[in-house]
N, C-alpha and C positions, 0 to 999 in steps of 0.2 A: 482369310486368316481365322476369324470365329466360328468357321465353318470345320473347321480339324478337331477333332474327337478328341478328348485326353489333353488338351491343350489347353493349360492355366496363362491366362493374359494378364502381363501386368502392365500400363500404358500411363508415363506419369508425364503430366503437361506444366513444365516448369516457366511461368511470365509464355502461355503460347500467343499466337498472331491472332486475328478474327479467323483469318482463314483455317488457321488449324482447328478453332474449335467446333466451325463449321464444320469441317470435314469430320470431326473424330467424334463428335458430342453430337452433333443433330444425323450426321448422314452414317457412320459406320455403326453405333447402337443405338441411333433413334432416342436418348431421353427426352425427358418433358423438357417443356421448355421452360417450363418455372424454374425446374430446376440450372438447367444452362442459365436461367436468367439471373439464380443465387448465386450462381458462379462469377458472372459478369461483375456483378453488381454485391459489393462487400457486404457480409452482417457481422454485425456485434454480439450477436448471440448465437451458441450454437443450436444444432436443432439436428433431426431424426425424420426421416419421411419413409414409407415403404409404397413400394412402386408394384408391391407383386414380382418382376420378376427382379427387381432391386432392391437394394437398401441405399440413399440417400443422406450421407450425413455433413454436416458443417462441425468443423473443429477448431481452434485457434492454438495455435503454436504461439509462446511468450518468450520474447528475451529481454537482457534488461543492462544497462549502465549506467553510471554515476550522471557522464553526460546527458544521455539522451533519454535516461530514466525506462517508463515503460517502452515498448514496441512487440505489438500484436501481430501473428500474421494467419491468416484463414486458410485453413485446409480442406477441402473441399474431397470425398469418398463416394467413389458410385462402386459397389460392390453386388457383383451378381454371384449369378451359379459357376460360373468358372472365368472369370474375369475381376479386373481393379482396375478401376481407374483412379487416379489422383490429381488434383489443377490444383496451384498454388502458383502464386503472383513473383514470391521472391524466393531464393533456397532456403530449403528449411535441411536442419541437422538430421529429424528424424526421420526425412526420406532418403537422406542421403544415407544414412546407417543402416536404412532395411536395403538398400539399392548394395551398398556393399556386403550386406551377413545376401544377398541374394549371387552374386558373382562369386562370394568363396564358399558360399554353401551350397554342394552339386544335391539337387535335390528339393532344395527348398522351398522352390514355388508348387512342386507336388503335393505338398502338404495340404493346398490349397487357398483359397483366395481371403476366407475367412482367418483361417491364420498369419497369412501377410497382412490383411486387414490390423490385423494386432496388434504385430510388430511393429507395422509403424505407428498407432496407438500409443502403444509402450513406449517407444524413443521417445515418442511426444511428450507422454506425463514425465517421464524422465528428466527431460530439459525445465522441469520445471522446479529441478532442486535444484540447482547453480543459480537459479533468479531467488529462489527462497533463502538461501546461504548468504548474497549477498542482501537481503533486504533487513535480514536478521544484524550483519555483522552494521550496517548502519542502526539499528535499532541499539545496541550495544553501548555503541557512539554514544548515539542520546542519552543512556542512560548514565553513560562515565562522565558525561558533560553537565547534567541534569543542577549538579549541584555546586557548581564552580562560581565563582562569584567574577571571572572574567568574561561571559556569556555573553552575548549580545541580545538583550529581548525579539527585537524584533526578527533578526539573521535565526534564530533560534527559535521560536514560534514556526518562522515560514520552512524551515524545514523540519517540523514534526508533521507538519500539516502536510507536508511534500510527500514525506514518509507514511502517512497514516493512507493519504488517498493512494499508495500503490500496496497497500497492504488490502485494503477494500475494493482495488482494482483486479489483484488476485483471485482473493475470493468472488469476486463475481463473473471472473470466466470459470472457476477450478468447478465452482456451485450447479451453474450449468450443466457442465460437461460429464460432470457425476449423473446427471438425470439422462442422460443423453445413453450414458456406457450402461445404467442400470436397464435400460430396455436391454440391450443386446444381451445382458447378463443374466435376462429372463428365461431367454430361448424362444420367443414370440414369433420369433422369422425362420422358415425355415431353411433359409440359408446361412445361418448360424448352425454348425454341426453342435450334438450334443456334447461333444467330444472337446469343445472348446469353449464351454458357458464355464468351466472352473477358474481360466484365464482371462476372462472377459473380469468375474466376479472379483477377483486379485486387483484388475485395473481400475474398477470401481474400488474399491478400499483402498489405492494408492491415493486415489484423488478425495476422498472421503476423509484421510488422513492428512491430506496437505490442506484444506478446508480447515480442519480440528487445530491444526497448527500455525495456520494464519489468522482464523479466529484468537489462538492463545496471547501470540503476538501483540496483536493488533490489541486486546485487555492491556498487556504489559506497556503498549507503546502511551495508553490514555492515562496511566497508572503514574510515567514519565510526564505526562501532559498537567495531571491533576497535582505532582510535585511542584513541577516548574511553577504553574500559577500560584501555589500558594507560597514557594520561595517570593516570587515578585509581590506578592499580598506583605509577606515578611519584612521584604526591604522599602516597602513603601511605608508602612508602619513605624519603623524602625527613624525612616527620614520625618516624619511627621513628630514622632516623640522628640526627636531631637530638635527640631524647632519651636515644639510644645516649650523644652525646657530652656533653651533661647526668652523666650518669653515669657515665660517664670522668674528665670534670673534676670531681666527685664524690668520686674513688676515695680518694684522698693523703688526704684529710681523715679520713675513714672508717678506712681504713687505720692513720692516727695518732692517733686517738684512739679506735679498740678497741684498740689498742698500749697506749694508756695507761693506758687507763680499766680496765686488769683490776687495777691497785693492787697487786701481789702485794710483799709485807713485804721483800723483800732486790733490791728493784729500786734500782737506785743513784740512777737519774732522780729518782725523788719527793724526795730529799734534797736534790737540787745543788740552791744557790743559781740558777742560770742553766738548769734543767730548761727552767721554764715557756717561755725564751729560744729556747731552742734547740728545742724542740717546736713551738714557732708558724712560727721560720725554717724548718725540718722541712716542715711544713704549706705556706709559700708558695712556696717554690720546688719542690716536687715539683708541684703545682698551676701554678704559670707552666710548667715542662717538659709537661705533661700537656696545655696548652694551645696552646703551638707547636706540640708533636708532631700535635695536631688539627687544625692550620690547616694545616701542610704537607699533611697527607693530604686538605685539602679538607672536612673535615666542619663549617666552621662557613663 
């Protein structure tokens, strides 16, 4: 089959068997084995190799739910001079989308393998505005919640933190992946036609700009973090004054009856008919002054 002149291959290996990769990875185009081995064996980071008569790439498709929050999936790119291959473990949307603009579009794979390379590219950063859309419209959340006094410290702490780490999750595939598209968007390989480093350069500023705006986010969401704490700074303050003045309006009392209560033999008070009198009067009016004096100052 690689052997027909004019003949653009597209060969994509969706969850394959060992034996398929056998067959189709070591014995029908002979790659390296590192790289089959990158295949086998997942990375976290994407990455760029040139083989001379190949290009080599690692890519990570994102999606994302409330439930199960992030979920990453590797895509894995051998692109030669007239050929694609693609290996990815689970289906992904953006091979499934270049797999259909390829069945209604008569023609398409003539364009060649550098520009299906793209496309499915494109889908890819693509899919990664529906995960932005939702991370934002939770950011939001937080921010409408931020200042409600029904909040739960703790429930509400753990998920900004929840929130923040998939916002830094983003950015550290989107960051990558930009360095990744900037080589192709050099023109470095010559299997990159010239004819397609303007498209290449677009996809690098798609991701360039979802970076810019996950970084902006992510300001916004600490900005929500740095309210929240000092709300909780506020109402902690707020319970301490009030206990302050607990104990202010406290004092007079305290005051007058360790006064009295020491009983010492030639205290005139314990005698006078009108002691007990005047010790209670003693008691409530320094307590009424002790409590205007707190409502002027605001503490109650």
């Amino acid at each position: 089959m690689r052997a027909d002149k004019g003949l653009i291959l597209w060969i994509d290996l969706d969850n394959p068997t060992d034996e398929e990769i056998k067959t189709i990875l070591s014995g029908v185009f002979e790659f390296h084995p590192l790289t089959i081995e990158d295949c086998v064996t997942p990375s976290s980071l994407p990455k760029i190799e040139d083989y001379e008569e190949y290009l080599f790439l690692v890519m990570h498709a994102v999606d994302f739910n409330r439930s199960d929050k992030f979920a990453t999936t590797e895509l894995d790119l051998f692109l030669g001079k007239d050929y694609l291959v693609t290996y990815h473990r689970t289906p992904l949307k953006s091979v499934q989308g270049a797999i259909d603009r390829v069945t209604k579009g008569a023609g398409f794979l003539a364009r060649g393998p550098d520009r299906l390379a793209h496309t499915v590219l494109d889908l890819l950063v693509d899919n990664y505005q529906p995960v932005m859309v939702e991370l934002v419209r939770e950011l939001e959340e937080i921010e409408e919640s931020v200042l409600t006094k029904d909040s739960s410290s703790k429930a509400f702490m753990s998920e900004i933190l929840k929130v923040r780490g998939d916002f830094s999750q983003l950015r550290a595939i989107a960051g990558p992946q930009r360095e990744v598209i900037e080589r192709l968007a050099r023109g470095e390989n010559k299997l990159i036609r010239t004819t397609m480093l303007p498209y290449f350069r677009d996809l690098r500023d798609n991701l360039a700009r979802l970076d810019a705006i996950g970084a902006s986010h992510h300001e916004r969401l600490m900005m929500a973090f740095d309210i929240f704490l000092n709300k909780a700074a506020f109402e902690a303050n707020e319970g301490i004054k009030f206990l302050t003045a607990l104990t202010a309006v406290t004092l007079p009392m305290v005051m007058v009856g360790g006064w009295y209560g020491m009983n010492f033999d030639h205290m005139p008070e314990l005698r006078s008919p009108h002691g007990y009198l005047w010790a209670g009067c003693l008691t409530l009016v320094s307590t009424a002054l002790m409590v205007i004096y707190l409502k002027k100052k605001k503490w109650f």
